[in-house]
C-alpha positions as CSV (number, residue, x, y, z in Angstrom):
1,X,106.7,105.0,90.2
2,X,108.0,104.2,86.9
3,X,111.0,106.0,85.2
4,X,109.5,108.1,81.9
5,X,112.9,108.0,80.7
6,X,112.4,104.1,80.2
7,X,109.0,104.3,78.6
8,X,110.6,107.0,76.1
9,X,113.4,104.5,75.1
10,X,110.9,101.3,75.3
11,X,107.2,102.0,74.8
12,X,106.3,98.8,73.1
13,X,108.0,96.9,76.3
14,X,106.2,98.7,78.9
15,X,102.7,98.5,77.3
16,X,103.6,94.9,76.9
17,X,104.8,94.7,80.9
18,X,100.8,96.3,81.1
19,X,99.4,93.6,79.1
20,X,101.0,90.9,81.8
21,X,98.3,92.9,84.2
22,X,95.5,93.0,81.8
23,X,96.1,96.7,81.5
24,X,95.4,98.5,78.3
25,X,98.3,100.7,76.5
26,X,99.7,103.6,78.3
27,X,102.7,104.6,76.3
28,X,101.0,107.1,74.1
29,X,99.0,108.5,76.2
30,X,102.2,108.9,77.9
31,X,104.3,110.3,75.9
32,X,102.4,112.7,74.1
33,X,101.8,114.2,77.8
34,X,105.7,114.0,78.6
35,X,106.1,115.9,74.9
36,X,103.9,118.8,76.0
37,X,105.6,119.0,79.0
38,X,109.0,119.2,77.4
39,X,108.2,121.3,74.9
40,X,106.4,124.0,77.7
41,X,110.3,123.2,79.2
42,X,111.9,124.1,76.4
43,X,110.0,127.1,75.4
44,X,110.3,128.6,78.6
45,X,114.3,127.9,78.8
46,X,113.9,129.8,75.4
47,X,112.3,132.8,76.7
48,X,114.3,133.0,79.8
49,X,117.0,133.3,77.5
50,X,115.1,135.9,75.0
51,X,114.9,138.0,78.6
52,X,117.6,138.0,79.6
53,X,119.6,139.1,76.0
54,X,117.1,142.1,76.3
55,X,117.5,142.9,79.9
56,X,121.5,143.2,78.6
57,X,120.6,145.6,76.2
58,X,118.7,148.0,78.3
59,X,121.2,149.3,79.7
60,X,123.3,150.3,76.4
61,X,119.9,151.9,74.7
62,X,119.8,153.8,78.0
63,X,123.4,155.0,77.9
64,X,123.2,156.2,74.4
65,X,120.1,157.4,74.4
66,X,118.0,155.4,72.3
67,X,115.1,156.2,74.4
68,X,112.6,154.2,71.4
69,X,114.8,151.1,71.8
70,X,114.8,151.7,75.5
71,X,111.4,151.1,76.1
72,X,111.1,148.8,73.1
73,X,113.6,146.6,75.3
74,X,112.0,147.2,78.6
75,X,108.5,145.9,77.1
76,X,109.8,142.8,75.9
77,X,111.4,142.5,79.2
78,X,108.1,142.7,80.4
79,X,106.7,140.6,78.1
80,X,108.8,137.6,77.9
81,X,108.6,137.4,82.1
82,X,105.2,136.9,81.6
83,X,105.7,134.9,78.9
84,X,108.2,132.5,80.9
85,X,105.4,132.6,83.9
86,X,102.6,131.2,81.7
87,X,105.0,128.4,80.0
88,X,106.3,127.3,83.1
89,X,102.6,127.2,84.9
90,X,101.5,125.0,81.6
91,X,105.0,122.7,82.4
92,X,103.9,122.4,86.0
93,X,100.2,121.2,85.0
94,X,101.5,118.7,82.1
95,X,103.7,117.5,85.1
96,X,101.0,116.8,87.4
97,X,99.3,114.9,84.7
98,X,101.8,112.7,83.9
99,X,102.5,112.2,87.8
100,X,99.0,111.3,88.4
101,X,98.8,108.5,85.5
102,X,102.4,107.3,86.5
103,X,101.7,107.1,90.2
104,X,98.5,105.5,89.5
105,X,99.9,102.4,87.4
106,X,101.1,99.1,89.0
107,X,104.5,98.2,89.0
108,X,105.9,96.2,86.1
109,X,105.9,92.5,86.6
110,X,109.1,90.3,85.7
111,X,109.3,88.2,83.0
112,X,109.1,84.4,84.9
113,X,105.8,85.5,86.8
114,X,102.8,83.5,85.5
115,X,100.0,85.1,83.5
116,X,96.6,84.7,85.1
117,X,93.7,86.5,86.5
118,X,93.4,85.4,90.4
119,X,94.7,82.9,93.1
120,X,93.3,79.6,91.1
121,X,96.1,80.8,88.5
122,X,99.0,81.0,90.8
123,X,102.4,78.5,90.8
124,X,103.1,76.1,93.9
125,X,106.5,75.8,94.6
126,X,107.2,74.9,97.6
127,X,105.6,72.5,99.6
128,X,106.5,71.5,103.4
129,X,104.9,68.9,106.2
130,X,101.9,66.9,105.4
131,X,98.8,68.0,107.4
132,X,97.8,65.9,110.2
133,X,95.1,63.6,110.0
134,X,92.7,63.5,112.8
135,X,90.1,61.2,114.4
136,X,87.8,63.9,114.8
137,X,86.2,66.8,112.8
138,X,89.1,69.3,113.8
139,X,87.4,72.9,114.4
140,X,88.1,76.4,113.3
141,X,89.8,78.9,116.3
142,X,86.8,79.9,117.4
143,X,85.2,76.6,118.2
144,X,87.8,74.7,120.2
145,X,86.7,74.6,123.7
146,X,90.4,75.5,125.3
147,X,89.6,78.6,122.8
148,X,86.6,79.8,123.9
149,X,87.4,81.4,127.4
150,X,90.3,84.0,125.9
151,X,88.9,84.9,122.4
152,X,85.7,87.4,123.2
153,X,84.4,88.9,119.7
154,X,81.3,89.9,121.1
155,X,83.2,91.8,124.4
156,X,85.2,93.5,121.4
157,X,81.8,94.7,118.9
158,X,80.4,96.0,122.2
159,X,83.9,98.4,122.4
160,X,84.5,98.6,118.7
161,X,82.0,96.7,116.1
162,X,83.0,93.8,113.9
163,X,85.9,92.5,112.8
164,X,87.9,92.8,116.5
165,X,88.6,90.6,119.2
166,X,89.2,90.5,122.8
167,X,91.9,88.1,123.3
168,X,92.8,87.4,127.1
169,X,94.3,84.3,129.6
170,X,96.8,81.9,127.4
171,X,95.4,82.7,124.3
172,X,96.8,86.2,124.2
173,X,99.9,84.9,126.2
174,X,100.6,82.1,123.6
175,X,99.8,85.4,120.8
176,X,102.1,87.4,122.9
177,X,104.8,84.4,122.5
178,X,104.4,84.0,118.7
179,X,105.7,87.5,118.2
180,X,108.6,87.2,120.2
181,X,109.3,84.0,118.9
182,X,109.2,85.4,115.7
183,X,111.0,88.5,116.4
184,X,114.2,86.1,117.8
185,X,114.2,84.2,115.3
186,X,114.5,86.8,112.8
187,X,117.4,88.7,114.9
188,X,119.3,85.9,116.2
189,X,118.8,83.4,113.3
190,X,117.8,85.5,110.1
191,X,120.3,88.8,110.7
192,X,117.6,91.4,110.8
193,X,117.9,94.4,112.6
194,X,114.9,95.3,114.6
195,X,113.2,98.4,115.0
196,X,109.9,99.9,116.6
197,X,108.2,102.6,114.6
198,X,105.2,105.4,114.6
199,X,102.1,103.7,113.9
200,X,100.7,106.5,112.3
201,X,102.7,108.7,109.5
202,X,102.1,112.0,107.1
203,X,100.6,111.4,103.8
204,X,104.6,111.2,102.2
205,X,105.2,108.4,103.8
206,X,102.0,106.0,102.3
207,X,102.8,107.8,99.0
208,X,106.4,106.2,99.2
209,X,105.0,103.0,99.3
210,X,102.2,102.9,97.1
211,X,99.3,103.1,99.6
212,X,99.0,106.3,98.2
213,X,96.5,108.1,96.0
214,X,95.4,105.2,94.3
215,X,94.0,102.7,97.9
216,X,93.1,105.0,99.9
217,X,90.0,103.9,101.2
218,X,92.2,100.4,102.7
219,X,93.5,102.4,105.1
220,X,92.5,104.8,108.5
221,X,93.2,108.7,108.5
222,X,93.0,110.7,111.9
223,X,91.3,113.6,111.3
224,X,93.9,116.1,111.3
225,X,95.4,114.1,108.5
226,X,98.0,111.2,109.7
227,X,97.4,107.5,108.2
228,X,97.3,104.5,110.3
229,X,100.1,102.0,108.6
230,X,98.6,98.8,107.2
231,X,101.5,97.4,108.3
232,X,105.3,98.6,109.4
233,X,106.5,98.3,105.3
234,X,105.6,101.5,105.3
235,X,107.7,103.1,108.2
236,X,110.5,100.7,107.8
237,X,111.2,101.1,103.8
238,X,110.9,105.2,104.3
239,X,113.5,104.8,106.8
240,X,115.2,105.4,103.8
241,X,113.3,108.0,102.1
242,X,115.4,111.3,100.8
243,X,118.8,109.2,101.9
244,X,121.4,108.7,99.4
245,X,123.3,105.2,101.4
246,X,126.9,104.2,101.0
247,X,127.4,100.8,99.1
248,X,128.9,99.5,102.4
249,X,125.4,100.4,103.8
250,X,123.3,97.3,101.4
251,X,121.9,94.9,102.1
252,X,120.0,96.8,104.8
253,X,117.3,94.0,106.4
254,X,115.0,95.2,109.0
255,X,112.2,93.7,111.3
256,X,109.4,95.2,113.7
257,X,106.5,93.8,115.5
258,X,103.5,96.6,115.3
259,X,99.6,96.8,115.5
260,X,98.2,97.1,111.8
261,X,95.4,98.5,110.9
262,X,93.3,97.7,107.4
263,X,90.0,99.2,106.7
264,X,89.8,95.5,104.2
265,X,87.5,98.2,102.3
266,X,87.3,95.4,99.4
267,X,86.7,92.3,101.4
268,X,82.9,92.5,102.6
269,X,81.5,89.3,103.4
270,X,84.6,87.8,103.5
271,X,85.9,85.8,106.1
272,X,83.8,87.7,108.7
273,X,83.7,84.8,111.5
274,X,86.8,84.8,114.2
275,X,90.4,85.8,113.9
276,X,91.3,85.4,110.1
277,X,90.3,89.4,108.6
278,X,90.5,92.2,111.4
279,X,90.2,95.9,111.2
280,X,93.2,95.8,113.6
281,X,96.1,93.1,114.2
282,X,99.8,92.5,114.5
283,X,102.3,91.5,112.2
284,X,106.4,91.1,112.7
285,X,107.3,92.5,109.1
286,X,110.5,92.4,107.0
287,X,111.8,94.5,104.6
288,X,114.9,94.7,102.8
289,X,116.8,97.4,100.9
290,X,119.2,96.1,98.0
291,X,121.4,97.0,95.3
292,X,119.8,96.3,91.9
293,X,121.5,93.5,91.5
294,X,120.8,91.6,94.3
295,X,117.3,91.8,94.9
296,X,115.8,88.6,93.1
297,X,118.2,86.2,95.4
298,X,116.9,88.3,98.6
299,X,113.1,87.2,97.5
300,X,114.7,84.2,98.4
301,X,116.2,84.9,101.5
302,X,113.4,86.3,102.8
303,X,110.8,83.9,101.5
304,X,113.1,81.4,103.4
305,X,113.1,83.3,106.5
306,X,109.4,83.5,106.7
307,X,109.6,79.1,105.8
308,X,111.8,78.8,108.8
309,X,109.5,80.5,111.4
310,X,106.5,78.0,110.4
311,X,108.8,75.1,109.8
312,X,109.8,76.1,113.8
313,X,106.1,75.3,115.0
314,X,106.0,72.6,112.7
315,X,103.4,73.7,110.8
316,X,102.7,72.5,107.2
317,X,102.7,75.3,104.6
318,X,102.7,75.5,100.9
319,X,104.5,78.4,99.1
320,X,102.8,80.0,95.5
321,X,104.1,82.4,93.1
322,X,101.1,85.1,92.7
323,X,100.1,85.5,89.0
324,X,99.5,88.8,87.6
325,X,96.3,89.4,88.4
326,X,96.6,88.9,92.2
327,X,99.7,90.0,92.8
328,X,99.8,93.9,95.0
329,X,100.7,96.8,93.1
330,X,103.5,97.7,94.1
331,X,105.1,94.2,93.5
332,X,107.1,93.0,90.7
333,X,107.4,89.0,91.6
334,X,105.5,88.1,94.6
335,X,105.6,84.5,96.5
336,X,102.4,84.4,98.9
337,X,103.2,81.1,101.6
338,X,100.1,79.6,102.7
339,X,99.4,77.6,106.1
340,X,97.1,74.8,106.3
341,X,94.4,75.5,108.8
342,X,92.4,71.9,109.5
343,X,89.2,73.9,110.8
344,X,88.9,75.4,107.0
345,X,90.4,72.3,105.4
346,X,92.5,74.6,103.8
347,X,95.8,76.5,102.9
348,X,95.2,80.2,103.6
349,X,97.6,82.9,103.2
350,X,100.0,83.8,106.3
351,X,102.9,85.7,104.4
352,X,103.2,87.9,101.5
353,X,107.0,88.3,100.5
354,X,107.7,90.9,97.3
355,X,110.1,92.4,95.3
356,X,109.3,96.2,94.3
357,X,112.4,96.8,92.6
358,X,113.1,100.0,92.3
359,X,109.3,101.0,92.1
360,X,108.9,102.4,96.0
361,X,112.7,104.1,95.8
362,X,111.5,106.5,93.0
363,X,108.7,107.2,94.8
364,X,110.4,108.0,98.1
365,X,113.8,109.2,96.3
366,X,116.0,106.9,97.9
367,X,119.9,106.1,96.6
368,X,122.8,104.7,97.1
369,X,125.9,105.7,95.7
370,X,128.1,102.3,94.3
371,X,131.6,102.2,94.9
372,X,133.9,103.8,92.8
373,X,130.8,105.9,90.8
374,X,129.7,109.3,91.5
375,X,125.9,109.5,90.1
376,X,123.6,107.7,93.1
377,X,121.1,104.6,91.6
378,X,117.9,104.4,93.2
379,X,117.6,101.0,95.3
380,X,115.7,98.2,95.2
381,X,112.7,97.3,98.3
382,X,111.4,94.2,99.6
383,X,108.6,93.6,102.3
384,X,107.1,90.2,103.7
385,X,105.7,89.1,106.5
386,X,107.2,87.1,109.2
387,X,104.3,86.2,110.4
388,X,101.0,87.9,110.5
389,X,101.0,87.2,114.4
390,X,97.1,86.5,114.3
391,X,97.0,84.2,111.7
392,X,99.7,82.3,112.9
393,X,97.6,81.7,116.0
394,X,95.0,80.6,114.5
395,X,97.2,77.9,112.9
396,X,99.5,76.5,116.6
397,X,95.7,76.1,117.4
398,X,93.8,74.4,115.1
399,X,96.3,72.5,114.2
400,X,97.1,71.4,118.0
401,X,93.9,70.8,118.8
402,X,93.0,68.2,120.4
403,X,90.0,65.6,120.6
404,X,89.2,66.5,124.2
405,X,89.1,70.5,123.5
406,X,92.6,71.0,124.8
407,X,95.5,72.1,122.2
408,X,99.1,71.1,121.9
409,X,101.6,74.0,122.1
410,X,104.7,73.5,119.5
411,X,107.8,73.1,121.1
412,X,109.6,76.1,120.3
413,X,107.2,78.3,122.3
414,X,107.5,76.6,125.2
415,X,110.4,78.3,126.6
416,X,108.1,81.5,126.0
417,X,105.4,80.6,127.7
418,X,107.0,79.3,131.6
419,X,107.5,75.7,129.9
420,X,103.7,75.5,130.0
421,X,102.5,72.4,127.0
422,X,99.1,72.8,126.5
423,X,96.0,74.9,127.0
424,X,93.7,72.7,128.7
425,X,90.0,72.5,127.6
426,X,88.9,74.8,130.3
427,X,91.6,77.7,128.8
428,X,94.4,77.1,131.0
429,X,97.8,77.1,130.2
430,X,99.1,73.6,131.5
């Protein structure tokens, strides 16, 4: 949600803030709506005023008995609460108006994030490990024989349709390990608190953080009206929803493990074979909630804490800054870190760390008051991943894969897992 106040005192810099998103002016569109609505405002303050100078005078005509000026007095009485009604109905519409356009424009992007129009225009800058080079022609998840056993997709179409999986035997036990791997490292080693939350919420909650009106259709509804969260962002940040916070109270960083569910509405044909898109997965989330001033540095932070968990289980990664055009909406700087995955012969995506600023906390109306000041500031929000649990598993095993179909657990799991090494070719931990 963006502050009209801002937009009033800057037009030319928020159109301009647009422009970085290949959006066309808003500003005076804008304003002229936030005029009307202020001048209803003020016309109605007006004849609330008018009223109630008459209503004063009723009395005296009464008591002297002006009987003329009497009902003269009670008429305009009459008239001006009718008046007030109608100006302050006409306020309320101009209001919606300008609440629909604002909630339905992306957040503003900084100033250091690269112009473009997709992922070919996005910034490396990061890079970590050097991908292994094997004597075979490694396979995607799907294909490696120690794979094959514990990772049903036709057991889960028969319950479900596409885009699930039946996961059993040491693959879900090694999926099962990532998480809590994951999960302790973020507690122990990052200083997150964790939390478990609702999987499904009311429709305040995905309004808070941008899911809703405008992406809708990307998520499930029940049908007496809750929403399935895309991921735990959503319960996590409007932990704080409504709350004014004490300064003592920030930096507030969060974690939860939780099922995820993503109707990927605009991804047909994409990435339809195995693990890599699902209609339902897991993810361990982060999210932060700053002061203002310290929200770059934790992009940081948390970019670094997702680095860690991947540098853990060795696996190599690059990290990008998303350009403009494919960064989320609600994001004002976004850095996306990608894993390599030998099957594809690629880097694909495996966290999604942003800074919202203090886009989500207007929407949810959450504040902190600073020390030593008695008027609250809205906070700033940040969510990443760390990790999508599924697509981390794809990684340990495609990149542990073997020659012989078996796959090489990282070492850091091991302790997870009964001290078991490998998943033989046959699906057996070992």
């Amino acid at each position: 949600m963006h502050d009209i106040r801002q937009i009033r005192e800057n037009p030319a810099g928020f159109d301009a803030a647009l422009a970085m998103r290949k959006l066309a002016p808003m500003s005076p569109e804008i304003l002229k709506i936030d005029t009307a609505r202020r001048g209803k405002i003020l016309a109605a303050e007006t004849a609330q005023a008018d009223r109630n100078a008459a209503s004063k005078e009723v009395g005296a005509a009464k008591a002297r008995g002006d009987e003329a000026e009497f009902q003269r007095l009670r008429a305009l009485v009459a008239e001006k609460k009718d008046e007030i009604a109608r100006l302050e109905d006409e306020a309320r519409g101009e209001n919606d108006r300008l609440n629909e356009i604002l909630m339905g424009l992306p957040n503003l992007p900084f100033d250091d994030v690269p112009i473009g129009d997709d992922e070919a225009d996005n910034i490396e800058i990061n890079r970590w490990g050097t991908p292994r080079s094997f004597d075979f022609t490694p396979k995607e998840h799907f294909d490696i024989p120690a794979t094959t056993k514990g990772m049903d997709f036709e057991a889960a179409a028969k319950l479900s349709g596409s885009r699930f999986v039946v996961l059993s035997g040491a693959i879900v036990r090694l999926h099962r390990a990532l998480a809590q791997f994951m999960l302790d490292t973020h507690i122990n080693e990052n200083g997150l608190t964790e939390y478990w939350t609702p999987v499904l919420v009311r429709d305040e909650a995905m309004i808070g953080t941008g899911q809703l009106p405008k992406f809708a259709e990307d998520s499930y509804q029940t049908t007496n009206g809750w929403w399935m969260i895309p991921t735990s962002e959503v319960t996590l940040t409007n932990l704080v929803a409504g709350e004014i916070l004490n300064d003592s109270d920030l930096p507030r960083r969060m974690t939860a493990h939780s099922q995820c569910f993503r109707s990927e509405a605009g991804s047909a044909g994409r990435d339809t074979s195995g693990m890599l898109r699902q209609h339902q997965f897991e993810k361990v989330e982060m999210v932060s909630i700053t002061k203002p001033e310290e929200s770059r540095a934790e992009l940081d932070r948390m970019t670094g804490c997702a680095e860690r968990i991947l540098q853990s289980l060795m696996l190599p990664f690059r990290t990008v800054v998303l350009c403009t055009g494919d960064m989320g909406f609600g994001a004002r700087r976004t850095h996306d870190i990608e894993v390599w995955l030998p099957g594809q012969n690629a880097y694909r995506e495996i966290s999604s760390c942003s800074v919202c600023g203090d886009f989500q906390a207007r929407r949810m109306n959450a504040r902190y008051r600073a020390e030593g000041s008695k008027k609250p500031e809205y906070v700033h929000s940040l969510n990443g991943s760390g990790l999508a649990v599924g697509r981390c598993l794809i990684a340990v095993l495609e990149n542990g894969q073997q020659e012989d179909g078996s796959v090489w657990i990282p070492p850091a799991l091991h302790p997870y897992l009964g001290g078991k090494t490998m998943i033989s070719p046959n699906g057996a931990l070992v």
